[in-house]
C-alpha positions in Angstrom: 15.2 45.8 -16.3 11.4 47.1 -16.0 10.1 43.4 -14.3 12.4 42.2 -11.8 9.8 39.6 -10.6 10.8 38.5 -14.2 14.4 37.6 -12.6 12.4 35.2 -10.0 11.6 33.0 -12.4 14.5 32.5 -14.2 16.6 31.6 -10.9 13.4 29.2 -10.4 13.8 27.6 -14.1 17.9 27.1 -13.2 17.1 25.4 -9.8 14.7 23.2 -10.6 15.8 22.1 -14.4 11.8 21.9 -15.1 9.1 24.0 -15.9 7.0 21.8 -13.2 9.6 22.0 -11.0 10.1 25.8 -10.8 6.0 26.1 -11.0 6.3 24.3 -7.8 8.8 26.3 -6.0 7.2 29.6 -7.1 3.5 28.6 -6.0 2.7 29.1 -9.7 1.6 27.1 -12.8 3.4 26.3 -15.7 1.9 28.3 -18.0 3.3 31.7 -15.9 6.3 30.2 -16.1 6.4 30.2 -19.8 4.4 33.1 -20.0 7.1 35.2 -17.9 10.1 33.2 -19.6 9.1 34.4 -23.1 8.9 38.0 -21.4 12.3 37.6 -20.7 13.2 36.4 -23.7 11.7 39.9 -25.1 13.3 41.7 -23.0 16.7 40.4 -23.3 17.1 39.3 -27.1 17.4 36.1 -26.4 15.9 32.7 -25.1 17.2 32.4 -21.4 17.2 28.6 -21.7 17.5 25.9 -23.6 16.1 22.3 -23.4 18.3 19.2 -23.1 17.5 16.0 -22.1 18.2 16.8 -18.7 16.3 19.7 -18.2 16.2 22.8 -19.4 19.7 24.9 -19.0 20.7 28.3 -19.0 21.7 30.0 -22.1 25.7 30.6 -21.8 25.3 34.4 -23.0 22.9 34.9 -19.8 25.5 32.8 -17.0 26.5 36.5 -15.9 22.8 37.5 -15.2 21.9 33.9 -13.5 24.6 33.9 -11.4 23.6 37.6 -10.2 20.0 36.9 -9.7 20.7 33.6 -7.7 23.0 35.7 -5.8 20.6 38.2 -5.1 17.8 36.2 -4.0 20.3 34.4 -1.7 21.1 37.5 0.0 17.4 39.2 0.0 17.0 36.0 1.8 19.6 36.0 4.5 19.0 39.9 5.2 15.6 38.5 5.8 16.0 36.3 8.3 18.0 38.5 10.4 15.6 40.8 11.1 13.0 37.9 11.4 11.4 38.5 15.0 10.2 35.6 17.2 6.7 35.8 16.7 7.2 36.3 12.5 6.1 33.9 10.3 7.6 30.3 10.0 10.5 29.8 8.1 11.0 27.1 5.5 14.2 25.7 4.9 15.0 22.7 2.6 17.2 20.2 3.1 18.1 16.8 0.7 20.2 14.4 1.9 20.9 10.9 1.4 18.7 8.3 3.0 21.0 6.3 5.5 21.8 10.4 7.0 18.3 11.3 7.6 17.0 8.0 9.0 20.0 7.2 11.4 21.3 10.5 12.8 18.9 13.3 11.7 15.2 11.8 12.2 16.1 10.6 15.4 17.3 14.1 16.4 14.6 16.1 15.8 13.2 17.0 18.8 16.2 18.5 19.5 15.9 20.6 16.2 12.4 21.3 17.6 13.1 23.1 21.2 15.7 25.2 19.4 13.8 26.2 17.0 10.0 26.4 17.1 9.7 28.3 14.5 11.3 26.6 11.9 9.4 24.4 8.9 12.3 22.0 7.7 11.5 19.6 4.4 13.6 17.1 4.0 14.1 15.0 1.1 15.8 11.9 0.8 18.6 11.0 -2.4 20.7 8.4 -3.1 22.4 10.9 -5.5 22.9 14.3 -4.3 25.1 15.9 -6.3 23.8 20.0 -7.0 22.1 22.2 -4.5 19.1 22.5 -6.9 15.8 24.6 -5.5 17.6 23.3 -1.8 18.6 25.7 0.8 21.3 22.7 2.1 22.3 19.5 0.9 24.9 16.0 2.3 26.5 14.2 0.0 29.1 11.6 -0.8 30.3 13.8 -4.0 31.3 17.5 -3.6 29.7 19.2 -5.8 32.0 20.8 -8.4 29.8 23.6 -10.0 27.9 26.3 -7.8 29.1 29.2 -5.4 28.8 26.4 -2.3 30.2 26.2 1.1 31.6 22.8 1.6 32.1 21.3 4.8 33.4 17.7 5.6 31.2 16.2 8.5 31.6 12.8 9.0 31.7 9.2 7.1 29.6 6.5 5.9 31.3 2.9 6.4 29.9 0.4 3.8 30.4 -3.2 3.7 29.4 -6.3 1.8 26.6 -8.1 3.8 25.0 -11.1 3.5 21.3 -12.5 4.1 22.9 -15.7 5.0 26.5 -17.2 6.0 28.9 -18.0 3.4 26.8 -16.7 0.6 29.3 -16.7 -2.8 25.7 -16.5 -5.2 25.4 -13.2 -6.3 24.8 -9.8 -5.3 22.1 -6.8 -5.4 22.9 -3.3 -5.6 21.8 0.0 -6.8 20.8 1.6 -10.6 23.5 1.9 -13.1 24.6 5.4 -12.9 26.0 4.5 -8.8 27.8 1.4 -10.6 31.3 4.2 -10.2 30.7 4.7 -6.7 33.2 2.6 -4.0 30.6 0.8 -2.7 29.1 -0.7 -5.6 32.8 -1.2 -7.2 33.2 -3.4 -4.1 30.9 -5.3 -4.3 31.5 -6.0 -8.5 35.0 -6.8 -7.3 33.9 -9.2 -5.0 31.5 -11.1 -7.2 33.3 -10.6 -10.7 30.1 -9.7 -11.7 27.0 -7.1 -12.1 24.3 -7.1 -9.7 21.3 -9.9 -10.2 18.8 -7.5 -9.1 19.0 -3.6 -8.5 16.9 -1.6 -6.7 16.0 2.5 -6.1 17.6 2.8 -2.8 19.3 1.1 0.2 16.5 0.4 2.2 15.4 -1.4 -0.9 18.7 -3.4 -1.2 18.2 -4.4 2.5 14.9 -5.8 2.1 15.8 -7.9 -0.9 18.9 -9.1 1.0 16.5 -10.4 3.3 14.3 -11.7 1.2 17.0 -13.4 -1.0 19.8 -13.9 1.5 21.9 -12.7 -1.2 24.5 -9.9 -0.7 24.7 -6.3 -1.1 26.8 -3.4 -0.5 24.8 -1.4 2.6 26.3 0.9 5.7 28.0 -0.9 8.3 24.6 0.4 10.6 22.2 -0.7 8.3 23.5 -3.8 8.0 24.1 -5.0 11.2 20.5 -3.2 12.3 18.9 -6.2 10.1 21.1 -9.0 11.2 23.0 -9.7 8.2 26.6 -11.4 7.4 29.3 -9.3 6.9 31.5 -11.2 4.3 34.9 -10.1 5.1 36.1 -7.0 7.5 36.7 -4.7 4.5 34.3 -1.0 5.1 34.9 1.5 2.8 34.3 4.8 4.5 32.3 7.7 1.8 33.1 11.4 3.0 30.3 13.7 3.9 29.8 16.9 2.6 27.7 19.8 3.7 26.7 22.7 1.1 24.8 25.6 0.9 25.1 28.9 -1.2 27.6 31.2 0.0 25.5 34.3 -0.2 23.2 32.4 2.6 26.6 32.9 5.3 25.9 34.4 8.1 21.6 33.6 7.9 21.0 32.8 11.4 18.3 30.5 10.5 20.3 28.1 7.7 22.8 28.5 10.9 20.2 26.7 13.6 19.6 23.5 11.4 23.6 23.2 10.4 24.2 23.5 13.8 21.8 20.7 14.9 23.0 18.5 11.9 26.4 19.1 13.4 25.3 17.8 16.5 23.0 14.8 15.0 26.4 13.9 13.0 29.8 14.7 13.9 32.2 13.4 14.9 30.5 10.0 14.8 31.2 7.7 12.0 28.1 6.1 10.9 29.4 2.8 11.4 28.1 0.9 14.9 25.2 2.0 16.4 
């Protein structure tokens, strides 16, 4: 292949499912996107993607070629930040994770994350649903991810329980969109009330506040919950596994291994249960 930059932006296109999205990552606009994608497209025969409601996916005759470009870019990227000296530029790693992680055990840690290592930018993005590794360098999640050449690694819990904004509430519930309705949690909390949710809301934090507000019930972490005060209705916790993932060509990048090892340290082995 004459253009190997070409390759660039198809990995981009496969992260990010969006031609804004992999704009973004690439410090481009869309129109070089498309402009390069339809290169591509010369070049190989064929379109590279095609568009779905959920983004735009990779031809299946090109899996082979996406696979090898993420693959290379992974390592390019790792062989990288080996040499990387002290004084080089920072690096940026990305991180999405879901809320109740980075607001109880990693925000509170970063200093820590700081001293080690100066020279480190670290975005992190906040997700109820984390389920791919996307334009990410790492991702936690309740769901292991079942596509993708990932490192998994189980690092702690979640305990959630049904709490209340006031004692002996039996009047309904709150909880989170439809497509969580399959996760424990929220099937706890249906159990419970025989019912659907009477309000639902983007997030947990969200869920808190109108638990407060309503003194109606919702499924929240054990911390969260009794942070704000509320009413546990029974002594049933359901615990959700954490997972830690990153591409396996990025083993062995010595900056990826400074912020697993603080997460390590921010997370395990406690459960987040009890402050």
């Amino acid at each position: 292949m004459e253009n190997w930059d070409d390759l660039r932006y198809l990995v981009a296109v496969h992260k990010a499912g969006t031609m804004t999205g992999a704009a973004r990552i690439l410090g481009a606009n869309v129109g070089t996107v498309s402009r390069r994608l339809d290169r591509l497209a010369g070049t190989l025969g064929l379109s590279p993607f095609h568009k779905t409601p959920e983004g735009w996916v990779p031809n299946p005759e090109i899996a082979g070629l996406v696979e090898a470009a993420e693959a290379f870019e992974g390592q390019i990227r790792t062989a990288m930040n080996r040499r990387r000296g002290p004084q080089g530029d920072p690096v940026l790693v990305r991180l999405r994770c879901p809320p109740v992680v980075s607001t109880m055990r990693l925000l509170p840690n970063l200093p820590g994350l700081q001293s080690a290592a100066p020279n480190l930018r670290l975005h992190i993005e906040s997700s109820v649903n984390v389920n791919t590794l996307g334009d990410n360098d790492l991702i936690i999640t309740t769901q292991l991810p079942e596509k993708g050449r990932l490192v998994a690694k189980s690092i702690g819990t979640v305990a959630f329980a049904l709490f209340s904004g006031v004692e002996g509430n039996e009047r309904g519930w709150v909880g989170l969109p439809e497509e969580f309705d399959e996760h424990p949690p929220m099937r706890m909390a249906r159990a419970w009330f025989g019912g659907p949710p009477v309000f639902r809301l983007d997030n947990l934090a969200q869920v808190a506040d109108t638990v407060a507000a309503t003194g109606l019930a919702g499924p929240l972490p054990v911390e969260m919950g009794r942070a704000r005060g509320f009413v546990p209705l029974d002594d049933n916790t359901h615990d959700l596994q954490l997972w830690q993932c990153f591409h396996e060509t990025r083993r062995g990048d010595p900056v990826l291994a400074q912020v697993i090892d603080w997460i390590d340290r921010s997370i395990s082995p406690r459960p987040i249960t009890a402050a």
